[in-house]
N, C-alpha and C positions, 0 to 999 in steps of 0.2 A: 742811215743808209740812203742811198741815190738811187730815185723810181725808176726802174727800166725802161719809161719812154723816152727819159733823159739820156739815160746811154744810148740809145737808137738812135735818138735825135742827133748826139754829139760824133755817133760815128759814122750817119749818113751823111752828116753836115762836113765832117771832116776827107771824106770820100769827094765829095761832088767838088771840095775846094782842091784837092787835088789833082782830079779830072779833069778841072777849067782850067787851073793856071800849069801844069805842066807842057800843053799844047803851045803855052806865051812863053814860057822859058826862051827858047832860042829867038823870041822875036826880041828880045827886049837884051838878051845879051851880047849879039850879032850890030 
């Protein structure tokens, strides 16, 4: 099994990478 901090870990982690790089999408595709 996989310790719950890991899955916290991996879906705040996964969160915060979404929140940063969605805002650069249209810099970068533009």
């Amino acid at each position: 099994m996989v310790p719950f901090e890991v899955v916290i870990l991996a879906l705040s982690g996964s969160v915060i990478l979404l929140l940063t790089g969605l805002p650069l999408l249209p810099v970068f595709s533009s």
